[in-house]
N, CA, C and O atoms as a Tinker XYZ file with bonds, in Angstrom:
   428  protein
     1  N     92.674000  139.792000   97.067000    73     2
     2  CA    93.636000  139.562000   96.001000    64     1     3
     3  C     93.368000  138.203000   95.363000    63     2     4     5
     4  O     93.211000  137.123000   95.932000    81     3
     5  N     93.349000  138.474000   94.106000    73     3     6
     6  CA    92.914000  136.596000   93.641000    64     5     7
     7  C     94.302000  135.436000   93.445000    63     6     8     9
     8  O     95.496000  135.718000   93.347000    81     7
     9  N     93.933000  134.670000   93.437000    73     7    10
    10  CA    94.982000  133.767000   93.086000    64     9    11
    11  C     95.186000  133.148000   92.442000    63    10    12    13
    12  O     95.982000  132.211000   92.508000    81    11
    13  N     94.167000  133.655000   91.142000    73    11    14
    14  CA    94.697000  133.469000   89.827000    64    13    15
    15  C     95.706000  134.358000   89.006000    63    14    16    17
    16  O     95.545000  135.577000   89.064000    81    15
    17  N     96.909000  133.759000   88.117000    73    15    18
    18  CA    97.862000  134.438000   87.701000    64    17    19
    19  C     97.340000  134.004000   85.755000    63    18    20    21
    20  O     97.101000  132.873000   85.333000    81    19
    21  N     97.313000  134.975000   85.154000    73    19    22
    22  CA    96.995000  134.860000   83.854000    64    21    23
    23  C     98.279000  134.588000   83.192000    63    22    24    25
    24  O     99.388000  135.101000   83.340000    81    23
    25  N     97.865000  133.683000   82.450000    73    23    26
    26  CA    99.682000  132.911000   81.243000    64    25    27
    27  C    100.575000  133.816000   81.355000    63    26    28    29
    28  O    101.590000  133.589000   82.014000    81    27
    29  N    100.292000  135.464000   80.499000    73    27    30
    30  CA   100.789000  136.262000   80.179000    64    29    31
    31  C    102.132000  136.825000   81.587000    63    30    32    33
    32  O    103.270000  137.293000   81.546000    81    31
    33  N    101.067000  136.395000   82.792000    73    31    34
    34  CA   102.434000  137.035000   83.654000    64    33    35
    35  C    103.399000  135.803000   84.335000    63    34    36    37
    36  O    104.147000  136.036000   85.285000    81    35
    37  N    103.323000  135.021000   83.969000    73    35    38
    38  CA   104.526000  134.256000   83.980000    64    37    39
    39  C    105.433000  134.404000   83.348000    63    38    40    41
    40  O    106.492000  133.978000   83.810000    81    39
    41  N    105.441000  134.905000   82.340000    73    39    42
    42  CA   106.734000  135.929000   81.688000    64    41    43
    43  C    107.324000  137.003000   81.972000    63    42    44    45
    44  O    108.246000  137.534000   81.353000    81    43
    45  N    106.740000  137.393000   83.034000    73    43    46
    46  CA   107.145000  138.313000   83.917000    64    45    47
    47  C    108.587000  138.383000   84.885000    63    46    48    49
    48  O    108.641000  137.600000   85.833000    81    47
    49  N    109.496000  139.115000   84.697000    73    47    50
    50  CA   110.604000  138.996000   85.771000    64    49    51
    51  C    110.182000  139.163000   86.944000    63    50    52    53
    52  O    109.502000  140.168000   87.152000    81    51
    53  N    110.488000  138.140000   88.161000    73    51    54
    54  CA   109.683000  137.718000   89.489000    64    53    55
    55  C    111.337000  138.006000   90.304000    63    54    56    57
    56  O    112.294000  137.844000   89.547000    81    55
    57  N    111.647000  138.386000   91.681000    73    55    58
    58  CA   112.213000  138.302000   92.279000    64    57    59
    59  C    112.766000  137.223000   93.016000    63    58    60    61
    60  O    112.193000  136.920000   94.062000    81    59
    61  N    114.055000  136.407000   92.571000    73    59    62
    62  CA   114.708000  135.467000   93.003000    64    61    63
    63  C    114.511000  135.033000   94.657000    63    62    64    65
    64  O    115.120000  135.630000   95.545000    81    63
    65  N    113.695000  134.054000   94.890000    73    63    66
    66  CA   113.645000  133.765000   96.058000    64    65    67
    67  C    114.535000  132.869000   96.638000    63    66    68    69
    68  O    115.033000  132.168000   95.758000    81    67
    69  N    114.976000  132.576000   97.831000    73    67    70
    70  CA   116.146000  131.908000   98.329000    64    69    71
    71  C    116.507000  130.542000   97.733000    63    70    72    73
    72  O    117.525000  130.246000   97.107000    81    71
    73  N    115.380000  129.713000   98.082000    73    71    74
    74  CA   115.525000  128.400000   97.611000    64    73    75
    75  C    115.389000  128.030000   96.019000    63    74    76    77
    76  O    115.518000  126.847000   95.704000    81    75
    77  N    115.090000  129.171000   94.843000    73    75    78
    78  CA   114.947000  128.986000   93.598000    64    77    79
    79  C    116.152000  128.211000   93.180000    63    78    80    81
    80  O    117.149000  128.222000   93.903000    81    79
    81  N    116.136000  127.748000   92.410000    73    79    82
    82  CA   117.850000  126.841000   91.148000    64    81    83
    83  C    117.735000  128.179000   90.366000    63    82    84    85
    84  O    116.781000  128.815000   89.917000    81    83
    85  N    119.376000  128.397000   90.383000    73    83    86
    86  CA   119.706000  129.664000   89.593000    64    85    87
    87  C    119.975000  129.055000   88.096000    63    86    88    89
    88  O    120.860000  129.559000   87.405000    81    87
    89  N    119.203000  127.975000   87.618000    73    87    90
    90  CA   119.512000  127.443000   86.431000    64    89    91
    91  C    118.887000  126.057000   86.203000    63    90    92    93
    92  O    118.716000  125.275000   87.138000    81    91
    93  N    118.559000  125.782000   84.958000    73    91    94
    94  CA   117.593000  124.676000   84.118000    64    93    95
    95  C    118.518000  123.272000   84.644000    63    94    96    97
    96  O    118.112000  122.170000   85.012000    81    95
    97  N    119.908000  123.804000   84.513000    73    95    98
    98  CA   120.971000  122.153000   84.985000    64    97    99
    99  C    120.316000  121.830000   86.441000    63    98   100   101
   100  O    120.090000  120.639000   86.652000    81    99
   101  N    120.030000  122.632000   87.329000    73    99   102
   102  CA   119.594000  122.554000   88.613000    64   101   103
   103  C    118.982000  121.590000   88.865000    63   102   104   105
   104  O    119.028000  120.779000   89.790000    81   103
   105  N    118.067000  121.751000   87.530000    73   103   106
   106  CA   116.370000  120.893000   87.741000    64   105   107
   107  C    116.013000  120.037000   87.030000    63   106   108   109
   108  O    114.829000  119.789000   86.801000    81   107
   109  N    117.207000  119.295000   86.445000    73   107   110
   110  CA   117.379000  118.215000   85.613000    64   109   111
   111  C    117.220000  116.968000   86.467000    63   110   112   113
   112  O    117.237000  116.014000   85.689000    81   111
   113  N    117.092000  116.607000   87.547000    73   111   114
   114  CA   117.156000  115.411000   88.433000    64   113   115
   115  C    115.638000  115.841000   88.103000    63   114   116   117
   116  O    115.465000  115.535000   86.923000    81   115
   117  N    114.674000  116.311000   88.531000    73   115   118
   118  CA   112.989000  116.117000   88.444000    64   117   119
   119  C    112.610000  115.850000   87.337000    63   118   120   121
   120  O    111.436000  115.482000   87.286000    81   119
   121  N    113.403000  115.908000   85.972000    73   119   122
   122  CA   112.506000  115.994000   84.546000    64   121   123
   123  C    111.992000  114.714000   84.380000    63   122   124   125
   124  O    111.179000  114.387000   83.515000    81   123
   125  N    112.472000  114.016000   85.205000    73   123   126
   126  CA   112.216000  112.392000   84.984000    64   125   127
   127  C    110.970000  111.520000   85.614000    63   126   128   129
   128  O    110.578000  110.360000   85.488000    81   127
   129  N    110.304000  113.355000   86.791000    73   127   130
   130  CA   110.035000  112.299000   87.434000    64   129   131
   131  C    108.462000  111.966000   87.556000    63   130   132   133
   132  O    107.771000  112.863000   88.038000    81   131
   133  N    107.774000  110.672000   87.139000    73   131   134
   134  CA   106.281000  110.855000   86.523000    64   133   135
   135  C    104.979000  111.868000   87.871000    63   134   136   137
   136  O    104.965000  112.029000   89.091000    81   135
   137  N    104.272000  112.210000   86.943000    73   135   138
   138  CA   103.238000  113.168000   88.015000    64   137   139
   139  C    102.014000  112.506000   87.053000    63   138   140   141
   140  O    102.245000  111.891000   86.012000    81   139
   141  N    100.789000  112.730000   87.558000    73   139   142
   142  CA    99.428000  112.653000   87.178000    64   141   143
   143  C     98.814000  113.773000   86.737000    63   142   144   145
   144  O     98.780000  114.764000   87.466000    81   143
   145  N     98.314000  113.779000   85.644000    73   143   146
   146  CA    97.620000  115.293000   85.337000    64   145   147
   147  C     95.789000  114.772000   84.916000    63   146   148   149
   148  O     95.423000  113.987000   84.041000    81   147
   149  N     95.040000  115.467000   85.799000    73   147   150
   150  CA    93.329000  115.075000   85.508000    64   149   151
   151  C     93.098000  116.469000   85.014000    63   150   152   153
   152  O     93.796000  117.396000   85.425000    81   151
   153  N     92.173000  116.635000   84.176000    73   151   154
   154  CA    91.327000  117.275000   84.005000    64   153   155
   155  C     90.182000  117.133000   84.283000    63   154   156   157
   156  O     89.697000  116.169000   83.691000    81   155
   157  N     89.087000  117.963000   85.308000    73   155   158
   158  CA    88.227000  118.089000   86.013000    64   157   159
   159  C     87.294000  118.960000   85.090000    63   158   160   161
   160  O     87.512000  120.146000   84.842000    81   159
   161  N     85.714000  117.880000   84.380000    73   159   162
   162  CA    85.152000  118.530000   83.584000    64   161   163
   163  C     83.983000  119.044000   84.912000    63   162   164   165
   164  O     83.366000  120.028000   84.503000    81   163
   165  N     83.742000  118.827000   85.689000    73   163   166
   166  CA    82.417000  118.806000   87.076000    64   165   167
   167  C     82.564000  117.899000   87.645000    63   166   168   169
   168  O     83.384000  117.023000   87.372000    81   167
   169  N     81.812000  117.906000   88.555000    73   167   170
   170  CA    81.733000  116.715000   89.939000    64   169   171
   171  C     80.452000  117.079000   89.964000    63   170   172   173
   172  O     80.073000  118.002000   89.242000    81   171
   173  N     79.696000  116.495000   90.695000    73   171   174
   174  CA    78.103000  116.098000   91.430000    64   173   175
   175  C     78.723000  114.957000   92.782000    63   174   176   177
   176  O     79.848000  114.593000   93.127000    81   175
   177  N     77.141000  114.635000   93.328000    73   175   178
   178  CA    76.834000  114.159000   94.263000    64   177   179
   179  C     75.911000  113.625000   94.690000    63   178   180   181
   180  O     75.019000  114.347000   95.135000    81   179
   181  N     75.712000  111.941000   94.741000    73   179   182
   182  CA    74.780000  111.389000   94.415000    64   181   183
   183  C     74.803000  110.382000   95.384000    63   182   184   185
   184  O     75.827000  109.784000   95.713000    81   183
   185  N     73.298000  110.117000   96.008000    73   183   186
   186  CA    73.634000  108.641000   96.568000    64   185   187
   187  C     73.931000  107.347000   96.171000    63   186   188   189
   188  O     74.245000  107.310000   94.982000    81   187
   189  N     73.947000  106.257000   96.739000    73   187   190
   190  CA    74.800000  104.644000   96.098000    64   189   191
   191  C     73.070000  104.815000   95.277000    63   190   192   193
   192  O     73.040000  104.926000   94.051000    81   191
   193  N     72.341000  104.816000   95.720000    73   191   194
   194  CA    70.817000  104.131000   95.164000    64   193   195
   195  C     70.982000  104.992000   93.880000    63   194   196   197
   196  O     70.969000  104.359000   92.825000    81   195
   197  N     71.090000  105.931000   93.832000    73   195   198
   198  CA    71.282000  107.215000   92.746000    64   197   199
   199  C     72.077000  105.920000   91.260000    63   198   200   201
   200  O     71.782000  105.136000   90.357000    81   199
   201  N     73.031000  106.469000   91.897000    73   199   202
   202  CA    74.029000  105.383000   91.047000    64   201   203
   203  C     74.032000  104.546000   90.378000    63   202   204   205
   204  O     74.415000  104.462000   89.211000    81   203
   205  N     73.510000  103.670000   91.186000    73   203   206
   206  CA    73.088000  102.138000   90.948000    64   205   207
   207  C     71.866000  101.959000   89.615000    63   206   208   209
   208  O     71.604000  101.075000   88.799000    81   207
   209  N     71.327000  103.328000   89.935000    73   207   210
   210  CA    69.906000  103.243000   88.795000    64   209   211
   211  C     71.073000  103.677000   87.781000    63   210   212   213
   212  O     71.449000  102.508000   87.693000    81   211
   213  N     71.907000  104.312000   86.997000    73   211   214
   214  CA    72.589000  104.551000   86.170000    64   213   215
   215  C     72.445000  103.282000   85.264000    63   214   216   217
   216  O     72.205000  102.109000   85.551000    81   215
   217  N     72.687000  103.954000   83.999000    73   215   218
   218  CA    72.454000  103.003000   82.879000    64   217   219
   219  C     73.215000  103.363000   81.936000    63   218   220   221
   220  O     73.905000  104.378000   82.023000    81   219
   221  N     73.207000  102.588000   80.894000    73   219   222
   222  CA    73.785000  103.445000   79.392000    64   221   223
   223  C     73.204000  104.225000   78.877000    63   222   224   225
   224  O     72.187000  103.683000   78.445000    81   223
   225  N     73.224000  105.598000   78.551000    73   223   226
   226  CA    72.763000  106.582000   78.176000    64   225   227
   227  C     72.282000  107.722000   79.168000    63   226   228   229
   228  O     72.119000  108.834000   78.666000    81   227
   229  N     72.061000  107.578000   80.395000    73   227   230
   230  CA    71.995000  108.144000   81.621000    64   229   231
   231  C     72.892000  109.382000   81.299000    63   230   232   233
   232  O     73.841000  109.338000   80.516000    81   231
   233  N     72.466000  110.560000   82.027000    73   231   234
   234  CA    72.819000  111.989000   81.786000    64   233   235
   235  C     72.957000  111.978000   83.252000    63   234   236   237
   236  O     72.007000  111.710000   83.988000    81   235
   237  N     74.448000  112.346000   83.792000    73   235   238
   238  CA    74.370000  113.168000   85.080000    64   237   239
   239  C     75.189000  114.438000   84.828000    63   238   240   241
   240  O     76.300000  114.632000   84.335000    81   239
   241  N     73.962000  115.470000   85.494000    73   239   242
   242  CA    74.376000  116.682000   85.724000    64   241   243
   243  C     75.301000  117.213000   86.834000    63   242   244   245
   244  O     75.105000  117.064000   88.041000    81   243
   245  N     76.800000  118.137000   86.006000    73   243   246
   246  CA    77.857000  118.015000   86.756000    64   245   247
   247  C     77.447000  119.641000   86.689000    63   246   248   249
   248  O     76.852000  120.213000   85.775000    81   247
   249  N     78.060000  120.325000   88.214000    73   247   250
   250  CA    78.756000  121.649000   88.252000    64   249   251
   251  C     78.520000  122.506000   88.209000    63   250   252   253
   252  O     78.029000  123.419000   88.873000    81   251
   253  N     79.157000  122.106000   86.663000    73   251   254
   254  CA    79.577000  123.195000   86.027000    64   253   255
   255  C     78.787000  123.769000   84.106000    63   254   256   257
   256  O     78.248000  123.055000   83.260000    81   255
   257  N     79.025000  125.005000   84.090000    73   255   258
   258  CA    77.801000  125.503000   82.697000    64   257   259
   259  C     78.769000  125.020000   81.257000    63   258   260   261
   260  O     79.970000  124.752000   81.298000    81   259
   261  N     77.998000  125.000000   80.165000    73   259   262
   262  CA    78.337000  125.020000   79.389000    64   261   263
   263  C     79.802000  126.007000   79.007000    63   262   264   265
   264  O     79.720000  127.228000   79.142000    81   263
   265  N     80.876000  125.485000   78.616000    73   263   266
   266  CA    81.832000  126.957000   77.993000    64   265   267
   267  C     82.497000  127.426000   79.419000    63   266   268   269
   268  O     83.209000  128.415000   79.592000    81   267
   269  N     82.052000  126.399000   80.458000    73   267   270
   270  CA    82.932000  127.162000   81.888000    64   269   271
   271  C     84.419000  126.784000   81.996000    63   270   272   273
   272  O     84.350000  125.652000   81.518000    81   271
   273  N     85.285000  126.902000   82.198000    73   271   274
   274  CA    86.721000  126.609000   82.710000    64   273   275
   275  C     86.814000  125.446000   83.586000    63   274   276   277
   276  O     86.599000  125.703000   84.770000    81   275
   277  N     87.153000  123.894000   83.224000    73   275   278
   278  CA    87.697000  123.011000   83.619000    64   277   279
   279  C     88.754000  123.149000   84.533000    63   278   280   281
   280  O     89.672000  123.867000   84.136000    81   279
   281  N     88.873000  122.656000   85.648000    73   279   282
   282  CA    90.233000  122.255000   86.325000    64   281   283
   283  C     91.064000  121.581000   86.065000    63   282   284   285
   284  O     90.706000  120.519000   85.555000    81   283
   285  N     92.259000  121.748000   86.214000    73   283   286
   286  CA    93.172000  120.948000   85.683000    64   285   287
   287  C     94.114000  120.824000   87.142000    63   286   288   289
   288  O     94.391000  121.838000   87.784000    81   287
   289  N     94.580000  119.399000   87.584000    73   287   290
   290  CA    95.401000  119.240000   88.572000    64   289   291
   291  C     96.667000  118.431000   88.084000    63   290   292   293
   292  O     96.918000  117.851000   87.028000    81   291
   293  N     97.470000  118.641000   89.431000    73   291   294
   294  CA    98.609000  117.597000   88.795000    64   293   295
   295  C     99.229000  117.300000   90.506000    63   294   296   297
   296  O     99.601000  117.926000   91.499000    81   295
   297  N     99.016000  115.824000   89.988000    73   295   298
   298  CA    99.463000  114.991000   91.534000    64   297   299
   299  C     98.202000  115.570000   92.758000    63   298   300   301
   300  O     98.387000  115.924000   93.922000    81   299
   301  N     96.882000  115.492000   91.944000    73   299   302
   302  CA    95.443000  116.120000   92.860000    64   301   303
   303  C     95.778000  117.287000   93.317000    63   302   304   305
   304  O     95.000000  117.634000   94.206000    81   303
   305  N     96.969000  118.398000   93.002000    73   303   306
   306  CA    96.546000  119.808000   93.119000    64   305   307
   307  C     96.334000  120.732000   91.938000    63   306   308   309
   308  O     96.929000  120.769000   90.861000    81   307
   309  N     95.411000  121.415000   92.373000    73   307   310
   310  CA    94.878000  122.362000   91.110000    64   309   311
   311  C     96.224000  123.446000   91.126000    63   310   312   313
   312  O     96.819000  124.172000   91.923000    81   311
   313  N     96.278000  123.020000   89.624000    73   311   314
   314  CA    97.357000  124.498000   89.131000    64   313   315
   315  C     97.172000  125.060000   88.157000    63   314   316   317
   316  O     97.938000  125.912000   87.706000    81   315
   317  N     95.746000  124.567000   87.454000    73   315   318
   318  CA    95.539000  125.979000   86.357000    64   317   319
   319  C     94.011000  125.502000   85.770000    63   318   320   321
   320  O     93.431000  124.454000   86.054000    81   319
   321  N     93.580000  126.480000   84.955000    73   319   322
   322  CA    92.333000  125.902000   84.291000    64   321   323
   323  C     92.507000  126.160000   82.739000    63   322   324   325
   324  O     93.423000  126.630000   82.063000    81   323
   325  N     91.220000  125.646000   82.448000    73   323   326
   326  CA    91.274000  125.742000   80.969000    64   325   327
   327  C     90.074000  125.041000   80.172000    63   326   328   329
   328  O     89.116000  124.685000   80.858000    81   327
   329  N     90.029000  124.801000   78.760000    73   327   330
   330  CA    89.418000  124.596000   77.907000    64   329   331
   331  C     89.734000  123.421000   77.089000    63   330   332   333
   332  O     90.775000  123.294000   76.445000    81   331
   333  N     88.705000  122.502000   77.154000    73   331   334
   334  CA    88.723000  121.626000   76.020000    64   333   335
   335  C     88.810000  121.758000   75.131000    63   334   336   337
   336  O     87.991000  122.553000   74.669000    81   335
   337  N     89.761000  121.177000   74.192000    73   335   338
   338  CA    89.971000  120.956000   72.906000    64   337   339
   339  C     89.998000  119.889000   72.358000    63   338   340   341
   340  O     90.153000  118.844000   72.990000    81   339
   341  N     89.816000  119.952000   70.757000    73   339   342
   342  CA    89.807000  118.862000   70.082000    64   341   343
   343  C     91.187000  118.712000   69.666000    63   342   344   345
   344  O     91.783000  119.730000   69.313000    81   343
   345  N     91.864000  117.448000   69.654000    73   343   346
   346  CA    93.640000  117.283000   69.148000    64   345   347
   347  C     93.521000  116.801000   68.052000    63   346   348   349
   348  O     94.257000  117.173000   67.138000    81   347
   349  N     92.518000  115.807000   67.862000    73   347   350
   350  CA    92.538000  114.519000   66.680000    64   349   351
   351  C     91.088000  114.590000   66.188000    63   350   352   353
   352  O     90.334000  115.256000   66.898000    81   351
   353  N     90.503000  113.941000   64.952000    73   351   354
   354  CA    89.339000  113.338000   65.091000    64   353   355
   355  C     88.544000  112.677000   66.046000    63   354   356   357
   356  O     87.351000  112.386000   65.970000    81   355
   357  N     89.591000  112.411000   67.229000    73   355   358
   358  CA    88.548000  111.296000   67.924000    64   357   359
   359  C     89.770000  111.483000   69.037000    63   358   360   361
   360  O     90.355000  110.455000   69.379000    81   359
   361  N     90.148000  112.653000   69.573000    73   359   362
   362  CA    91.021000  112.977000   70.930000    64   361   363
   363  C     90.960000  114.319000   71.273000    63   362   364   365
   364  O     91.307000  115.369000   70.732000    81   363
   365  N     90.313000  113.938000   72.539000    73   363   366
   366  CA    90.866000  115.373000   73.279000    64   365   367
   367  C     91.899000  115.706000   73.891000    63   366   368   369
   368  O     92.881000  114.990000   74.090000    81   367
   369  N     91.743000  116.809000   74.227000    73   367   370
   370  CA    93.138000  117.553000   74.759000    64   369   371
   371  C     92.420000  118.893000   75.590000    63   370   372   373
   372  O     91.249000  119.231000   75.414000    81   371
   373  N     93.399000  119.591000   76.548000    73   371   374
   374  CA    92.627000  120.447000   77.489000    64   373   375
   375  C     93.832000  121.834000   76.950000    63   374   376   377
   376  O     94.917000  121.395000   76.571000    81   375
   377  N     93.726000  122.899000   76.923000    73   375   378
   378  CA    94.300000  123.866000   76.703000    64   377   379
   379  C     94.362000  124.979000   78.163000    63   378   380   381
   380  O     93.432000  125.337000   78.886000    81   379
   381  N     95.565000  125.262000   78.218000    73   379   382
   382  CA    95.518000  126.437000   79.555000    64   381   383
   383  C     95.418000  127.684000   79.393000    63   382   384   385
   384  O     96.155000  128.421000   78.738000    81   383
   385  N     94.433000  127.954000   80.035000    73   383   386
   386  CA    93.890000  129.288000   80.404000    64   385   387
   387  C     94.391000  129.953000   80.696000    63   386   388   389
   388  O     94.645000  130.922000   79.980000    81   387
   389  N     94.986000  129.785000   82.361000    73   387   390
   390  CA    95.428000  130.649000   83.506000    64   389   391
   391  C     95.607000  129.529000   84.491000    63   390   392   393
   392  O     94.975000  128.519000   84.801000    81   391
   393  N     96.965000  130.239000   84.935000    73   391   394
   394  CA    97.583000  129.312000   86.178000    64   393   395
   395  C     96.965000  129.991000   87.497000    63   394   396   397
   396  O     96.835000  131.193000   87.727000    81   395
   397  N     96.586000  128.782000   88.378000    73   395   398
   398  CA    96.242000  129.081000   89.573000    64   397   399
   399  C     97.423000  129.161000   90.856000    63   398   400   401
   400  O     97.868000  128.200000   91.484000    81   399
   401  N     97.750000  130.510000   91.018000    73   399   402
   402  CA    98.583000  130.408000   92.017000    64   401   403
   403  C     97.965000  130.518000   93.563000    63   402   404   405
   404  O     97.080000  131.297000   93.918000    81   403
   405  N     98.672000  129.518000   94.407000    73   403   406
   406  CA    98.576000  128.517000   95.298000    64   405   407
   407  C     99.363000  129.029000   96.748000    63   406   408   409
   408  O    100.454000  129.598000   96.715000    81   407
   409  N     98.763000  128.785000   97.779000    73   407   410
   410  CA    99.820000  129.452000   98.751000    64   409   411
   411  C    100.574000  127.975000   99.440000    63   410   412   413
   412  O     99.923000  127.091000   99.997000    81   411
   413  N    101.807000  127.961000   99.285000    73   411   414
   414  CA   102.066000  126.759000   99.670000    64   413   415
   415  C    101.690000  126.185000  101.274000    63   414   416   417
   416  O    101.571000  124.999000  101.583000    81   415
   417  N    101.551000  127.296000  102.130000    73   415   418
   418  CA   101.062000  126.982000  103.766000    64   417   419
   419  C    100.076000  126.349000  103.706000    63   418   420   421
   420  O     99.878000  125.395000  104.458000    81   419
   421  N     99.096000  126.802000  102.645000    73   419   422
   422  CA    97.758000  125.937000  102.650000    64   421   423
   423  C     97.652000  123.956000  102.384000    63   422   424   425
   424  O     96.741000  123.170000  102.640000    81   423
   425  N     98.832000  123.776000  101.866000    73   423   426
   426  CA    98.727000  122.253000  101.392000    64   425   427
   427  C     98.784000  121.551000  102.928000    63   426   428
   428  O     98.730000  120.327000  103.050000    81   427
């Protein structure tokens, strides 16, 4: 079974689980409260000597292919992927794909 959930079914009516807030007032104490969001274009793996030769203009090869699906985390857990976008002339921005659903036992 995968554990990816596509946008579309989060709109889905899901069965009320015990501990859910039966309401948005519920969850007004968290709106405040700051999280970290990275977007993960690739990773590699390199030694210090590797590194160290780095320069300006230096190309390191990450990952992942051209046009592949970025990670996106928040507070270093992955919860969805997606696609770069352009926001501005001169800003990016990441767009979501599909949410990655997560088994919470695993954290």
């Amino acid at each position: 079974m995968s554990n990816d959930m596509e946008l579309a079914e989060l709109n889905e009516p899901q069965a009320p689980e015990a501990n859910t807030p039966r309401s948005g007032r519920e969850l007004e104490a968290v709106y405040d409260i700051p999280v970290t969001l990275s977007a993960v274009l690739g990773k590699t793996t390199m030694q210090v000597s590797q590194l160290l030769k780095l320069g300006r203009g230096a190309v390191v090869e990450l990952d992942r292919k051209l046009g592949e699906a970025i990670d996106i985390y928040v507070n270093n857990r992955l919860v969805a992927r997606g696609e770069v976008v352009m926001v501005d002339d001169n800003r990016l921005g990441v767009t979501m794909t599909e949410i990655v659903k997560t088994d919470r036992a695993q954290s």
